[in-house]
N, C-alpha and C positions, 0 to 999 in steps of 0.2 A: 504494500500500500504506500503512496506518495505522499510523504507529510505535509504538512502545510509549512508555508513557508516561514522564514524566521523574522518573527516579529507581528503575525498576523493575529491580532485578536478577536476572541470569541465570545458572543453572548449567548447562554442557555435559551432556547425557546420557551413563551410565555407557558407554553402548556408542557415543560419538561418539571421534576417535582425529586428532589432527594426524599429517597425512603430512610429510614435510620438506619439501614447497613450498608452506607454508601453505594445505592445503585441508584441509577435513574431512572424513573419511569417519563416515558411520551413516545412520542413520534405518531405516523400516522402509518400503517396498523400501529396500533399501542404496543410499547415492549417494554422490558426492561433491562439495564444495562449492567451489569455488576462487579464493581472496581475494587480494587485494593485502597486502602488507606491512603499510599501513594498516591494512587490513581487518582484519587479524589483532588487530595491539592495539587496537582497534575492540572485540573480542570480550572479548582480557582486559579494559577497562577495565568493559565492559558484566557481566561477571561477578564484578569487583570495586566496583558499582555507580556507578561515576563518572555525573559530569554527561556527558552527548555531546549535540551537534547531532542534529537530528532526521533526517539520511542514517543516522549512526550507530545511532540506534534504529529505524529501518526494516529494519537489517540484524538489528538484534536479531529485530524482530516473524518474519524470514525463516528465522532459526534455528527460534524455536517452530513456524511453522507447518509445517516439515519435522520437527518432530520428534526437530532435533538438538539443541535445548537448551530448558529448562523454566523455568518462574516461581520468583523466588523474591521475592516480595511480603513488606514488613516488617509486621511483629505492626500490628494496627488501621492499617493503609495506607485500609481502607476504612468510614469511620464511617457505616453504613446501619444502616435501623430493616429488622425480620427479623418475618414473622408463622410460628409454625410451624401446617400443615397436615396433621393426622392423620386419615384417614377409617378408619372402625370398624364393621363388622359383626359384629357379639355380639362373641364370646371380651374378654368384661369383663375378664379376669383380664390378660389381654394386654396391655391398654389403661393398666390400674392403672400395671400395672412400664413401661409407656414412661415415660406422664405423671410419674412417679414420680424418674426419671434424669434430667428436665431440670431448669435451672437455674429457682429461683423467681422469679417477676416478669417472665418471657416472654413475651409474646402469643402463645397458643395456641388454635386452632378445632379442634373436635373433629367430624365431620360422622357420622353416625349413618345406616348407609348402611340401611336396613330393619331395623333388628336384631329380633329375637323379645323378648328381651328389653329392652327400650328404657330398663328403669327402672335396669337394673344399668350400663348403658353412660353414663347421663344423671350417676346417684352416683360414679364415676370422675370424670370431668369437672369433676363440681361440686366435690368434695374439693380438685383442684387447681388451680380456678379457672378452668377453661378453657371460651371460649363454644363453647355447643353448636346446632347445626346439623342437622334432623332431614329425615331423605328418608322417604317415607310409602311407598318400595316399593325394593328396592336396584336399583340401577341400573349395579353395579361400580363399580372404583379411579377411573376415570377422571371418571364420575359424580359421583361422590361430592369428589375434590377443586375439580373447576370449580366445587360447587354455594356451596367455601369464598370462590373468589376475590371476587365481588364483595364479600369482608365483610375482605379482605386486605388492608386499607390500611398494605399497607409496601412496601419499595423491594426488598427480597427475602422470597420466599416460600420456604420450608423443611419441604420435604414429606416426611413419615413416616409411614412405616407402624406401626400399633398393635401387631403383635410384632417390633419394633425395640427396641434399648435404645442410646442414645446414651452416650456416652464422656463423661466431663465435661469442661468448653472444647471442645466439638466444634466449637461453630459461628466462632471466631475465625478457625482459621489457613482453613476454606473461604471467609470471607466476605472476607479479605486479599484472593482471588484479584481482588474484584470491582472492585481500583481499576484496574484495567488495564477500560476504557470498551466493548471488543469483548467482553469474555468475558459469556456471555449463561446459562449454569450450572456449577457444580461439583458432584460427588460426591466422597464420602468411600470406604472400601474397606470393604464386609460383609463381615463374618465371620460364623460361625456360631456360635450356643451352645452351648459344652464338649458333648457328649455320648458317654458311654461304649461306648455298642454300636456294634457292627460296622458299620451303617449310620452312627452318627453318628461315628465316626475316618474313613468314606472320606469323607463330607461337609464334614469338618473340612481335608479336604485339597483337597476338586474340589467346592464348592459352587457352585450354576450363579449364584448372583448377587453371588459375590467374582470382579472383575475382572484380584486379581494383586497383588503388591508393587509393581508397575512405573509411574512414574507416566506419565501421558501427557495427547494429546489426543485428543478421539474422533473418529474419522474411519473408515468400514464398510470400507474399504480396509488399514487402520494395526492397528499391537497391540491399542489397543481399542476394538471394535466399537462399543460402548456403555456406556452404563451405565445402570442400574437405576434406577427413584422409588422402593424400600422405602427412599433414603434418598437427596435432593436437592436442591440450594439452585439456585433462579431467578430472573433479574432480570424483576421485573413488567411493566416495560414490554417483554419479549422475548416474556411468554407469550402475547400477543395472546387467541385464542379456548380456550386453557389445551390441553386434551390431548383427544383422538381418542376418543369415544364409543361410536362405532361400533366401536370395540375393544376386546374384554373383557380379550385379552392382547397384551402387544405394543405400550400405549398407549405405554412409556413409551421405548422405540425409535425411536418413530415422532416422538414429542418432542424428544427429544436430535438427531435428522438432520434436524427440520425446522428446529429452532435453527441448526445447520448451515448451514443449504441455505441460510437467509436472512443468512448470511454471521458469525452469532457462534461464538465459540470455546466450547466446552466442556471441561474439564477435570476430569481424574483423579487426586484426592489420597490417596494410599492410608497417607499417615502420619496419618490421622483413622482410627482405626475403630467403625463402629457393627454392635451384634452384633444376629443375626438369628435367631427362631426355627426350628427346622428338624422338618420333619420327622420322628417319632419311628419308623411303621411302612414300611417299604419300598412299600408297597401307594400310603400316600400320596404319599412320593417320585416312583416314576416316574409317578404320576396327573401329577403337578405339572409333570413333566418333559414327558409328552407336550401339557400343555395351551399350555405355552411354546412347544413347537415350531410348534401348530397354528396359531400368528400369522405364519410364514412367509410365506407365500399373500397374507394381506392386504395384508401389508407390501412385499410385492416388487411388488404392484402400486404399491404409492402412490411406491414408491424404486425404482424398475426400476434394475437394475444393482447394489445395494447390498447385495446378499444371496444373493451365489452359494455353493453349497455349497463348492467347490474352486474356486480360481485357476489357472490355469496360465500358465506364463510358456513364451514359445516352444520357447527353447532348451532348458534345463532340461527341460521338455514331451517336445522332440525326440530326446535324448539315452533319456531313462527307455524312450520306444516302441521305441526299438532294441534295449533290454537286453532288454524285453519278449519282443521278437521272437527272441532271441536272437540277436543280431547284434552280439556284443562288438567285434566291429575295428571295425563300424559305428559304434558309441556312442562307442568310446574316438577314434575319426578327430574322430567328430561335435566331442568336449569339445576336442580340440585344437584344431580350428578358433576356436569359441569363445575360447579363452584365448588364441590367439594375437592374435584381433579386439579384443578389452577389454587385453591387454596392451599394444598399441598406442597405446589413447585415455590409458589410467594411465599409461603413461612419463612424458609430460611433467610428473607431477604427484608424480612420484621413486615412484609405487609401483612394483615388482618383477614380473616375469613369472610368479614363484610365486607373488605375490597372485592374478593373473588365475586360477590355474591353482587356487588354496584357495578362490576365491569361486566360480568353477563346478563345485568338487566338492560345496559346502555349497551353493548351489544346488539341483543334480538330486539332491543324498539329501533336503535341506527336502520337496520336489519327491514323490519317492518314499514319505515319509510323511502327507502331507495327502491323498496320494491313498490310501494304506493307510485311514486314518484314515475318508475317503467309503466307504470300502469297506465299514467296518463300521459306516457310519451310514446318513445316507439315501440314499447309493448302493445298500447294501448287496443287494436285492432283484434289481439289473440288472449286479452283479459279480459274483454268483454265479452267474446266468442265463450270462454270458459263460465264464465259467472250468466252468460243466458243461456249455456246448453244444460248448467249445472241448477238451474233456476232459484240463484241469487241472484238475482236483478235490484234486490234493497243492497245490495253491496256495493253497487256502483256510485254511491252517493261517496263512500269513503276515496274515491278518487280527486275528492275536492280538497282532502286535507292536505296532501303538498303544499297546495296553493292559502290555505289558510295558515299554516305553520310559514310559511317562507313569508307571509306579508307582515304577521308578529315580529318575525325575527328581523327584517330590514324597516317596519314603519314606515313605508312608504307616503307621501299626503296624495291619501287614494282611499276611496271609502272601497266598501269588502266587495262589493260586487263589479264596480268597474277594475279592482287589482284581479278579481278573479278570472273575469272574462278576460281581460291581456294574457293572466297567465297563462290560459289557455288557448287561448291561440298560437301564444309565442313557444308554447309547447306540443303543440300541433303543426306546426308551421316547418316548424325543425325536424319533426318526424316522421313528414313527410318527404321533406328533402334527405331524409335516410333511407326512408324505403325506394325511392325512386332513385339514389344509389347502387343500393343493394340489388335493383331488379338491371341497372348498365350493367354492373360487374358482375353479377351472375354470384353474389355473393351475400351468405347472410349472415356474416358472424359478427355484425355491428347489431343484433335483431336478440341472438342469445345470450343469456346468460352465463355466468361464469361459476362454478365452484372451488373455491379455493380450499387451501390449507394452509391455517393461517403461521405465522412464523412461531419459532417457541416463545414465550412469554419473557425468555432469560435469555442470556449471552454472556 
């Protein structure tokens, strides 16, 4: 394992928690981690950025890449030359207000993906100095940024989209991430542009390309799946043949997990925000929404495994089919089994028999609503088939809880019926553009579910 580098500090994730026999519990699956005495102030000295031997910071690089503790890189750790890449098909106006938020004296490539108008996109450009790059027919995002790289001569490339508006210092604390030698991109967190209607307050709360407050690593497994090019920085020599062509959506997915797969680390900075045009008529919205889904298909081919609709974790799994069945002494036998199994392996590590007994209940409810959630997405078509052939049709009503637990949890200013009606569309909208994926590529593993085994509880 590659340690991190000398001098890199770390801070525990909010939801990481010392048990009293020096191990840690978090991450996403939940685990736990269990150290030496050593080990421990190993951790605080690593969080308080001491010098350590390089055992020391391998332990560190082992926190990140579980998930239990994050980067925290000092202001200009990484003195690299930055090219930004904005590719632009028409919407001149768009272009102006990007180019217009960055800092003067940037290297900027503006690439001009067919636009109709070539002349209004060319006078943006020119005003702000930025060289331009003309495609003679559009060829999509992905097109159109590989068409910048060979003109990229810098050590990170910093890709935006033309109805973007950057932050000012955006690029300092992403490009910090870069002195640690494995991290191969960062993003920043999109937000959406203030908008007052009804569509744009639920967007301002659920936009499909803000990844969250939370910060993390990307992993198709972990909190965050991915992250978005409307706004991304990458180390040049990571991008090799730059992004997926053959992808009109979904390149930038398919990017971030190949970065992955070829063993760099990706990160998710979400104290940067760069804000993102949205959608003004609903019509557009879910157009947008099903076109994103419709990359499903492709993607699951080239990442098999990486993009199942629902997970299922056994137990958890086994427990819900009971309740289903109506089999409550069945389910409640079942969870005691469980908790008394995991109670077992946490003792020695001072957790409590009522931890085992709060991780299996949060668990199969987690459990209960992921599948709720398939239910009114791209399950939705083969849950409802089940529940009217099985003639529970009063069951169908529990497909509304997603959408009432997700409005709690984010507040929206939306009363319960107009957040519920968006939510479903915007979750029908999406899942249609995955079935109608899944029916190009002749593929449905974006459709089934997954059963896992979840990792051991220890390490």
């Amino acid at each position: 394992m590659t340690a991190l580098p000398e001098g890199l500090q770390i801070a525990l994730d909010p939801r990481t928690s010392w048990t009293g026999r020096d191990a840690l519990v978090g991450g996403s699956p939940r685990q736990v981690l269990r150290l030496s005495a050593a080990g421990r102030r190993a951790v605080e000295g690593l969080e308080r950025g001491d010098e350590a031997p390089v055992q020391m910071r391998a332990l560190g690089r082992r926190l990140l890449d579980l998930g239990l503790a994050h980067p925290r890189p000092r202001p200009g750790a990484a003195q690299m030359s930055v090219c930004i890449v904005i590719p632009a098909h028409n919407r001149a106006a768009d272009l102006e207000r990007c180019l217009a938020a960055l800092e003067p004296g940037q290297p900027v490539i503006v690439v001009d993906d067919g636009s109709q108008d070539r002349a209004a996109v060319a006078a943006a450009a020119g005003r702000h100095g930025a060289q331009l790059i003309r495609r003679e027919s559009a060829g999509g995002p992905a097109a159109a940024r590989n068409a910048a790289l060979a003109h990229a001569n810098a050590e990170i490339v910093a890709f935006l989209d033309s109805d973007c508006i950057a932050t000012p210092g955006w690029l300092a604390p992403l490009l910090a991430h870069f002195a640690d030698p494995l991290v191969a991109a960062v993003a920043p967190r999109i937000r959406p542009h203030p908008a007052a209607s009804a569509l744009g307050r639920y967007l301002a709360v659920r936009c499909p390309l803000d990844m969250g407050a939370q910060e993390g690593y990307v992993d198709p497994a972990g909190p965050v799946r991915y992250v978005p090019s409307a706004a991304l920085l990458v180390r040049r020599s990571a991008l090799g043949d730059g992004f997926d062509e053959a992808l009109r959506y979904g390149e930038d997915v398919d990017l971030v997990w190949r970065l992955r797969e070829a063993g760099g680390r990706v990160r998710y900075e979400p104290s940067v925000i760069v804000e993102h045009a949205e959608p003004l008529r609903l019509r557009d919205a879910l157009r947008r929404r099903a076109l994103y889904g419709s990359s499903a298909g492709a993607l699951s081919l080239r990442h098999p495994g990486a993009l199942p609709p629902l997970v299922l974790n056994r137990w958890p799994a086994a427990i819900l089919a009971l309740l289903i069945a109506r089999q409550p002494l069945g389910a409640a036998a079942l969870a005691a089994a469980r908790s008394t199994l995991l109670a077992r392996r946490l003792r020695p590590l001072g957790l409590s028999g009522d931890t085992a007994a709060r991780w299996t209940a949060e668990a199969t409810s987690q459990t209960a609503l992921a599948t709720l959630h398939y239910g009114n997405g791209v399950g939705a078509p083969l849950v409802a088939a089940a529940l009217i052939f099985t003639r529970r049709r009063r069951w169908l009503a529990l497909l509304l809880v997603p959408a009432l637990l997700d409005r709690r949890a984010r507040r929206p200013d939306l009363g319960s019926a107009t957040w519920t009606a968006l939510f479903l569309a915007d979750e029908g909208a999406y899942a249609a553009g995955v079935w109608r994926g899944c029916l190009r590529t002749r593929s449905a593993r974006p459709l089934i579910p997954a059963i896992r085994i979840r990792r051991r509880a220890t390490a």
